[in-house]
C-alpha positions as CSV (number, residue, x, y, z in Angstrom):
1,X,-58.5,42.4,-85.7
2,X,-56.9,45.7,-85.4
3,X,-55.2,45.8,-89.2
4,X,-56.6,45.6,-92.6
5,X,-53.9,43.5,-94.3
6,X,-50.3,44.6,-95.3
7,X,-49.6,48.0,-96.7
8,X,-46.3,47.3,-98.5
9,X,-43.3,44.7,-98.7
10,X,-39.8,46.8,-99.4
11,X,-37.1,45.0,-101.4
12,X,-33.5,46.1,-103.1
13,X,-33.1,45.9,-106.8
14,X,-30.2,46.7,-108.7
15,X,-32.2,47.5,-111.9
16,X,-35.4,49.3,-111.1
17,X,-36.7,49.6,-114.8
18,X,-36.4,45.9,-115.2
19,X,-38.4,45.6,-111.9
20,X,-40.9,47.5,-112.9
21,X,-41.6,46.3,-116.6
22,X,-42.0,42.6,-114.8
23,X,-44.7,43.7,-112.6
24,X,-46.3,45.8,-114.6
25,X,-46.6,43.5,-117.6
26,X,-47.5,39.9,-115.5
27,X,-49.6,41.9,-113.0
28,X,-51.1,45.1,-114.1
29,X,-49.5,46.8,-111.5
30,X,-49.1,50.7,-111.5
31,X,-46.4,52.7,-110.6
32,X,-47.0,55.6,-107.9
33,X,-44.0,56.9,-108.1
34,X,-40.1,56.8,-108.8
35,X,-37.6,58.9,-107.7
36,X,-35.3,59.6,-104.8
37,X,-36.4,58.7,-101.4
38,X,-35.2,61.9,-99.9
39,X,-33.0,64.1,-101.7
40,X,-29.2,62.3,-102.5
41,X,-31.5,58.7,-101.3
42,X,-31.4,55.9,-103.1
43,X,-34.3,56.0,-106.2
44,X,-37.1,54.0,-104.7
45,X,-40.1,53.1,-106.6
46,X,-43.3,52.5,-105.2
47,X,-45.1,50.0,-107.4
48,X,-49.1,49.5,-106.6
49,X,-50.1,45.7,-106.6
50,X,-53.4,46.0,-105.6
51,X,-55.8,48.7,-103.3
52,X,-53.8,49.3,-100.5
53,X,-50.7,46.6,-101.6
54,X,-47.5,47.8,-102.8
55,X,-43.7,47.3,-103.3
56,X,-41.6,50.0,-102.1
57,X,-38.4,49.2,-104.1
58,X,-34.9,50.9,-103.4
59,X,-32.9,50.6,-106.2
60,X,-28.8,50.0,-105.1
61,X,-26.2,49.9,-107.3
62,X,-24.0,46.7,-107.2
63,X,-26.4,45.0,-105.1
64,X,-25.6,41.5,-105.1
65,X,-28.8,40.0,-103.1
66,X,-30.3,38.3,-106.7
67,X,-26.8,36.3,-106.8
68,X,-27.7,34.4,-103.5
69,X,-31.2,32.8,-103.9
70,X,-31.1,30.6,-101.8
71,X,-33.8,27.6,-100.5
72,X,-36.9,28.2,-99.1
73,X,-36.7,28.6,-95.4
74,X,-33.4,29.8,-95.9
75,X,-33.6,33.4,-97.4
76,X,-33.4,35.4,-94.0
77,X,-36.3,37.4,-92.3
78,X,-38.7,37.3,-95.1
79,X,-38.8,34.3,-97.3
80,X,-41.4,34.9,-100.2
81,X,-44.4,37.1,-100.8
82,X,-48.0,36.2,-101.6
83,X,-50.1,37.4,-103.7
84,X,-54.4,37.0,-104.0
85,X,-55.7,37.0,-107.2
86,X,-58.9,38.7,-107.5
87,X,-60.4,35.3,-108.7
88,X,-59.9,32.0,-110.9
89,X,-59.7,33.3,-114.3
90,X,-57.4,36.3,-113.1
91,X,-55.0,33.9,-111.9
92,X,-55.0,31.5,-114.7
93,X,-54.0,34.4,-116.9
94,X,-51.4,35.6,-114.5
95,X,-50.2,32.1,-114.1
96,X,-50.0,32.1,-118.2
97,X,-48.3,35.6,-118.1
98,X,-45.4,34.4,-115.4
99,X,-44.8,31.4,-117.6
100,X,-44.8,33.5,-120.7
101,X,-41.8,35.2,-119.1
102,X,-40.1,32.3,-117.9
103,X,-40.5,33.3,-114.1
104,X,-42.6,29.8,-113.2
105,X,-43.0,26.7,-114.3
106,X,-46.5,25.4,-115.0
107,X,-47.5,23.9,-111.3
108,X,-50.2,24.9,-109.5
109,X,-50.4,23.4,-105.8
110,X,-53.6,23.0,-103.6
111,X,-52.7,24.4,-100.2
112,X,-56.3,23.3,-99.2
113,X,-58.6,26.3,-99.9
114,X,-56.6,27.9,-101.8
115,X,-54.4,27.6,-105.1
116,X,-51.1,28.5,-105.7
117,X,-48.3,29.1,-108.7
118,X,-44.8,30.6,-107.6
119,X,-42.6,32.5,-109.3
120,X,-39.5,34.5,-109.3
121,X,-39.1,38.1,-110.2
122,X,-36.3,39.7,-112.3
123,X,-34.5,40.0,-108.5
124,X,-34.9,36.0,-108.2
125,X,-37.7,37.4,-105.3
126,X,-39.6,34.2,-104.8
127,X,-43.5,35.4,-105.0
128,X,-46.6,33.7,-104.9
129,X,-50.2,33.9,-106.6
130,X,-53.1,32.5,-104.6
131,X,-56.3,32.7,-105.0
132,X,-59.4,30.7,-103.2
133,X,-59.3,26.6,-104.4
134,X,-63.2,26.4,-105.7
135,X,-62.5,22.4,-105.5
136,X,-61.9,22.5,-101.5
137,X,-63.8,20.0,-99.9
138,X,-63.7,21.5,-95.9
139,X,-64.0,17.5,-95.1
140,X,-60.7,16.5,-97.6
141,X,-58.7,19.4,-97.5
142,X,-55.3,18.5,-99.6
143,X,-51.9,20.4,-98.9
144,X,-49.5,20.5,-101.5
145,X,-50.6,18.1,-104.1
146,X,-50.7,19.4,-107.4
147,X,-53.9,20.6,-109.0
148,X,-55.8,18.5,-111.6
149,X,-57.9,21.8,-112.8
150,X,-54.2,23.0,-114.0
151,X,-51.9,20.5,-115.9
């Protein structure tokens, strides 16, 4: 493979200070920067997930995107983002800390080798944390069943 993963994912907001309290407080996540793009842009914000992940946010006055969530498979180019917790315990506290805010419910799904919780940002972005599935059996893989280590 020629790439190392994804560099950044860029999204609208119409309130960049909620934006970034949400990420920082479920996530950790840092902010690089936040200012104008260029001079008279829009303010983007560049909000470090992880090494080398980011969200480049624009933030747009009277953006209406948040008002039309719509269903998976449905939301245009891009449908959702995923997210790799470092490992279990790290995504059973993000988990708590997305529920804590009301951004997820408390399901966790098996995708085989991996777990999974979604969640919605402060945008109504659908996200997702994954992280690897310690219970995958290579020779029973389930897909979409919900998780017996998280109920």
């Amino acid at each position: 493979m020629l790439l190392q993963g994804i560099d950044h994912v860029a999204t609208i907001t119409r309130n960049g200070d909620e934006l970034k309290r949400f990420y920082v407080d479920v996530f950790d996540a840092t902010i690089e920067s936040d200012g104008p793009e260029y001079p008279g842009g829009p303010r983007m914000i560049i909000i470090n997930l992880a090494p080398g992940s980011e969200l480049n946010v624009f933030e747009i006055e009277g953006n209406t995107q948040a008002e039309h969530q719509t269903p998976m498979f449905d939301r245009g180019r891009i449908d959702h983002i995923g997210l790799h917790a470092a490992d279990l315990d790290t995504f059973a506290q993000i988990r708590e800390r997305l529920i804590a805010v009301g951004a997820s419910d408390r399901i966790v799904t098996e995708f085989g080798r991996k777990l999974s919780v979604f969640f919605r940002d402060p945008d109504q972005m659908e996200g997702e944390v994954l992280v690897a599935n310690p219970d995958a059996d290579p020779n029973d893989l389930h897909f979409g069943t919900a998780s017996p280590r998280f109920t």
